[in-house]
N, C-alpha and C positions, 0 to 999 in steps of 0.2 A: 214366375221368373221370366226378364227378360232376355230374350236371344238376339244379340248384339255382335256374332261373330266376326263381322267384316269389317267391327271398329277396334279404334285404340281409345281406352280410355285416360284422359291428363288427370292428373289431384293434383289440384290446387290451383287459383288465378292470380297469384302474385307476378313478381317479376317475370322469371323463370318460366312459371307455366305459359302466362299469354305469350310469349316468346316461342315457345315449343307448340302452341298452337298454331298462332301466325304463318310459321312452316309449314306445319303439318295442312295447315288451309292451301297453302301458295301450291305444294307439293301432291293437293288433289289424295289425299289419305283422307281419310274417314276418319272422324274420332267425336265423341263426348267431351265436356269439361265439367268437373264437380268443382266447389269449393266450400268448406265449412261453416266459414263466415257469411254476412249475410250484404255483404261485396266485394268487387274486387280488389286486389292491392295486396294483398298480404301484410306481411308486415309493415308496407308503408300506409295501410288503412287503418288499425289496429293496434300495434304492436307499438308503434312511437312515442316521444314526448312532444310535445305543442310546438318548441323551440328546439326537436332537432333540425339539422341542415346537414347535406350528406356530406363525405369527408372526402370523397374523390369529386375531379370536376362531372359537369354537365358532360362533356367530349367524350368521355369513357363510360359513363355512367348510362346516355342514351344509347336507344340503337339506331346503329348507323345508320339505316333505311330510313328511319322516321327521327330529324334532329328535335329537339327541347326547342320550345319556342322563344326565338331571340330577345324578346325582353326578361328572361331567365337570368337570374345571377350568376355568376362561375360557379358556384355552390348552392344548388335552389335549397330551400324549405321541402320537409317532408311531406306541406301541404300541395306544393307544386309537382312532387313528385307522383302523387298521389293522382292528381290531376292531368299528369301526365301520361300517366298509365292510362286512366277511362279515355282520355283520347286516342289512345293507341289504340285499344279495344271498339272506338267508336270507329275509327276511318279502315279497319281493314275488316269491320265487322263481324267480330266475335262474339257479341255479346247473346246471341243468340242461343250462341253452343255452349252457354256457362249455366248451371244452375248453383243458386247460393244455396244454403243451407241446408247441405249434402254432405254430413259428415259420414267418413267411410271407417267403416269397422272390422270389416277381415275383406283379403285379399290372399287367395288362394290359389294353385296350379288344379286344373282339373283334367278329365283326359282328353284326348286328341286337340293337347295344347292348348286348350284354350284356360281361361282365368275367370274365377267365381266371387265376383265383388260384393259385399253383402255392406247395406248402407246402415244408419241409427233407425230408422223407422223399420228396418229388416224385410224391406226390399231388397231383391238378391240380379245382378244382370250377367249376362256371360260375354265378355271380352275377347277379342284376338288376344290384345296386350297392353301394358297395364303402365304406363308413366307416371315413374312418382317427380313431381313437383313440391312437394308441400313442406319444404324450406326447411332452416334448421335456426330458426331464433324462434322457440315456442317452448323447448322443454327445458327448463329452468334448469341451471347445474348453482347448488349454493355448497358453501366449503362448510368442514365439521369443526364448531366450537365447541372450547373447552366451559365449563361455568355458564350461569344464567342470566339472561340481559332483563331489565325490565322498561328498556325502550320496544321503539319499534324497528323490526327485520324484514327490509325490502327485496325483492329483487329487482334489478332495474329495470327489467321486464314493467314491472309493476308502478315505475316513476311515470307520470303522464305532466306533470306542473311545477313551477317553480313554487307554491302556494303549499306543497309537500312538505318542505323545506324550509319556506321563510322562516326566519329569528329562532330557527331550532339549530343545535349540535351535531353536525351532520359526519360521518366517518362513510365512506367510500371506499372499499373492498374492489383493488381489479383493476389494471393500467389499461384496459381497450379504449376502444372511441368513446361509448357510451360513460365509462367509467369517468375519462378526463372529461366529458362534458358535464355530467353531474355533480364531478369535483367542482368545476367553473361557474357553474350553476350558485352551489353550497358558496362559492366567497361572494358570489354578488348579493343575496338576498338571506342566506343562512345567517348564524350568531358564530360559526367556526365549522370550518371546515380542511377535514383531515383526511388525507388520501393516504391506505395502507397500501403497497405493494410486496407481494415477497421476491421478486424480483426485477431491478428497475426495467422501465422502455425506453426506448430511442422515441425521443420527440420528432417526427419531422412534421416542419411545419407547414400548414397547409398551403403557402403562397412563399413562392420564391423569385425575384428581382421581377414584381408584378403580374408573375403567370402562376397558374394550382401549379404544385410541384410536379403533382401526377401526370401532368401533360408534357413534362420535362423528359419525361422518356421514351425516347422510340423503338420502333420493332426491331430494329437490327440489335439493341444494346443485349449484351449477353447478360446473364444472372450480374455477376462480378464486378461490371461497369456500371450495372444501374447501384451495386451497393459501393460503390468507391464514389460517385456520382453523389449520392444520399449522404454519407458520410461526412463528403467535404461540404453539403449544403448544412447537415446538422453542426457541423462546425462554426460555420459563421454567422448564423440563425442563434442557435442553443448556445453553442461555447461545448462547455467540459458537464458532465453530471457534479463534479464535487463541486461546481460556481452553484450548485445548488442546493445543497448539503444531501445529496443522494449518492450514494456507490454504482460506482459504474456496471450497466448491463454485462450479466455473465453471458449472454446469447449471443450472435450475431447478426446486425441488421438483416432482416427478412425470414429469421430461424425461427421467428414470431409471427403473428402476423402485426402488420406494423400500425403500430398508433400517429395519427395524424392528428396533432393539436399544438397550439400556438399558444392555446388560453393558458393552461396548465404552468407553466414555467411563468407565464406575466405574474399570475396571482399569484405563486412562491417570490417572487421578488415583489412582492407586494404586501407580504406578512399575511396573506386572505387564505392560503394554503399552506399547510403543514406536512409538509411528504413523514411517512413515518413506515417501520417494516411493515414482518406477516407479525398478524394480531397472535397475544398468547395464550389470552382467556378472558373470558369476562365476568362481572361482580357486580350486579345491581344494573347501574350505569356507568359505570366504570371500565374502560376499555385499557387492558394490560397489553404491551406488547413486546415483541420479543428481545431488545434492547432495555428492558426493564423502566421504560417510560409509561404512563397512565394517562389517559384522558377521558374528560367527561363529557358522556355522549349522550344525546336525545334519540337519533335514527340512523339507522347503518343499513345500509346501500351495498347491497352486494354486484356486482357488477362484473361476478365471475363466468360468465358463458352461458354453454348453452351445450345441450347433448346431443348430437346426430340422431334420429330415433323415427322408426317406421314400425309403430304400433299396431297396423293392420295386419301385420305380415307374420306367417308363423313362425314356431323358432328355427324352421331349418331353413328358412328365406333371411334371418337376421345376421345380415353381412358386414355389419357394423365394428373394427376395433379401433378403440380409441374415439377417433374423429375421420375417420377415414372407411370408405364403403369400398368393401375388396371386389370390383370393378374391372371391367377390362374397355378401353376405348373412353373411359372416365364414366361410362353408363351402365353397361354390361356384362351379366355374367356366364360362365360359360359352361354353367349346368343344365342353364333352365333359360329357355326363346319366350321371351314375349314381355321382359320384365325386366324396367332400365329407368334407372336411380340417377337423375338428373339435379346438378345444382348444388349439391353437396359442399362442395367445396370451396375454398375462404381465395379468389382471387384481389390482389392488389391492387384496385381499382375498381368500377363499375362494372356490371354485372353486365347491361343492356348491352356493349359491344362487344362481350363475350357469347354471349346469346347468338346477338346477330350473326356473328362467323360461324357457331357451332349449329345453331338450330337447323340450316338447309343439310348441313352433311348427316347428323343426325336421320333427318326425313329422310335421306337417299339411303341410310345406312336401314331404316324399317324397313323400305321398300325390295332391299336385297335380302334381308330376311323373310320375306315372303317368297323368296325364288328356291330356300336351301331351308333343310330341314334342320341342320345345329345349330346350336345357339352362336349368336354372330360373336359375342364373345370369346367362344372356340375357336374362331377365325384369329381374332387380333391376339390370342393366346397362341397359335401354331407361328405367328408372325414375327413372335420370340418377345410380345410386348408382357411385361410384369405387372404387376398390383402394385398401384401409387402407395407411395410408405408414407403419404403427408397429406394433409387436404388441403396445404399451402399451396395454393397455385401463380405462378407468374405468365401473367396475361401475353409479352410482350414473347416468352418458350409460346406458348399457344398457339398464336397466332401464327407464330412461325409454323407450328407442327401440322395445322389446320390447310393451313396454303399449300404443304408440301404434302398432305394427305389426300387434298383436292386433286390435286394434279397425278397422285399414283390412283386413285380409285380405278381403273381400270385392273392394275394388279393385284389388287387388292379382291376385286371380285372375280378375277379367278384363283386365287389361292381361297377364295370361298368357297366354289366349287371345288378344289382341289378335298379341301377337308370335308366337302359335303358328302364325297362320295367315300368316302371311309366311314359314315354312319347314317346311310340313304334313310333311316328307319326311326330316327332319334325319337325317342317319346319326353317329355315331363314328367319328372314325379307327381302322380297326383298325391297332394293331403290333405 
């Protein structure tokens, strides 16, 4: 076993993780990086189709320390982004502290705080503490049908080429990104293509009077403004859902997380897509749906999500309901020091400028947990902060909360002290 006390250990080098390292490096912290895969990137190495392109711009999507390199599209390729990443990794020097093909398989509290990481090869090391990075588009979520198919049943997980697809019957399960791109995909090279939803989306589309929409909103706009904003842009972009023979969304823009696509609406005015409900059952190849309509289908594309899931962790660490990691500070919980669930959650827009704001407070926020013995989450829980009820997040509240969090961190580390000294002694459960 290796003794590793004076580090933090990352999982994962996707976005998220080399982000939280980058920090963690600037910030002179100690730590490791594993990743399972056999490089970096996460889901933008692995996880993609050939022909995605992200849905927010490059502006929000990089970090702001290190911009996309200017001959970049307003919307790069997964390939670029990909690329984008190893040079992040190259120019601040990571790549040293990563090792691939490090999958982790328990993650445990042991005593005097520290954290018992035990890898697939069942190598086992001991941690200060223990950052999860390792994203949350990997654990397939597929919906329950009724009756038997005898096409084929994808998850979109699993779509890599349009050559999937070509001159087959394609049904599309699921209004996210992925979903309307696969739909769009299915009218250009498919034999038909049918997009089931059981509740419509708000199309907004990705480019408004020649800028990405995303960039249309600034820090100061409150929730409300950016969705009256949205609203009037889906208005004169989309029109009405019934100009499309869809029922209007029962949600409200942002209640969702929101679908950014252009394509989707061209190809229903195009005859190339078929908006249709939730599926009712299926027969052979035959796809029944809940309006009593039928189509015949070749491959159905499920393009229903994904499950928040940290498999390493035992069940009294499984902090997960819903989609949402019961958190304090958006990382932290305030049982157990040394174990902070980063990323989790579905911001509107690009991750990279998210990162970039959050990842130096973070680092300052490990470093004060080294000074106090309870979990820094008992901090930001005395502070009167609650457990996020959504993993919807709006980048434009963050940033704000970030800036104004910056500036109290003095108060902040003394009501740390304040509450450290009402449990000088705090131990971990060990299991």
């Amino acid at each position: 076993m290796t003794h590793t006390t004076e580090k933090q250990l990352i999982i994962g080098a996707g976005f998220v993780g080399l982000g939280i390292a980058q920090a963690l490096q600037s910030a002179n912290i100690a730590y490791d990086q594993v990743d399972a895969s056999d490089e970096i990137g996460g889901n933008w190495y692995n996880g993609v189709y050939e022909t995605v392109h992200i849905i927010s711009s490059k502006k929000v999507t990089q970090f702001s320390h290190f911009p996309m390199p200017d001959h970049y599209p307003d919307f790069p390729s997964g390939k670029q982004v990909w690329e984008y990443l190893n040079d992040f990794a190259e120019h601040f020097q990571l790549r040293d502290k990563i090792e691939l093909n490090r999958k982790v398989i328990d993650v445990r509290p042991i005593e005097n705080n520290l954290w018992q990481v035990t890898f697939a090869n069942q190598e086992q090391r001991i941690y200060k503490g223990v950052i999860l990075c390792n994203g949350h588009h990997w654990f397939k979520r597929f919906p329950q049908f009724q009756g038997n198919f005898q096409g084929d049943i994808i998850h979109s997980k699993d779509y890599k080429q349009p050559e999937q697809l070509r001159g087959k019957r394609v049904l599309v399960i699921g209004g996210g990104n992925s979903g309307c791109d696969i739909a769009a995909e299915a009218a250009r090279v498919g034999a038909k293509s049918i997009f089931s939803l059981r509740d419509s989306v708000w199309f907004i589309p990705k480019i408004f009077a020649g800028k990405p929409t995303v960039d249309l909103v600034q820090i100061w706009m409150p929730e409300w403004l950016q969705r009256l904003l949205t609203y009037g842009i889906i208005r004169l972009t989309f029109g009405t859902h019934q100009d499309y023979g869809m029922p209007k969304p029962k949600h409200r823009i942002f209640e969702k997380h929101p679908t950014v696509n252009s394509a989707v609406p061209y190809y229903i005015k195009h005859g190339r897509i078929t908006p249709k409900p939730e599926v009712q059952q299926l027969d052979g190849k035959q796809v029944e749906f809940v309006d009593g309509s039928c189509e015949e289908i070749d491959v159905i594309v499920c393009a229903t999500g994904y499950h928040v899931a940290y498999p390493f962790l035992p069940k009294e660490l499984q902090r997960v309901k819903g989609a949402v990691v019961q958190s304090y500070g958006g990382s932290f919980l305030d049982d157990y020091k040394g174990l902070a669930f980063v990323g989790w959650g579905q911001p509107r827009g690009g991750v990279g400028s998210l990162i970039a704001a959050y990842a130096p407070i973070f680092a300052r926020l490990l470093k004060l947990q080294d000074e106090i013995n309870v979990p820094i989450g008992r901090v930001f829980k005395a502070m009167g902060q609650s457990i996020p009820t959504s993993h919807l997040v709006d980048p434009q509240k963050v940033f704000r909360q970030l800036k104004l969090f910056n500036i109290a961190f003095p108060l902040f580390t003394r009501k740390a002290y304040q509450v450290d000294a009402t449990d000088p002694n705090f131990q971990n459960q060990s299991l």
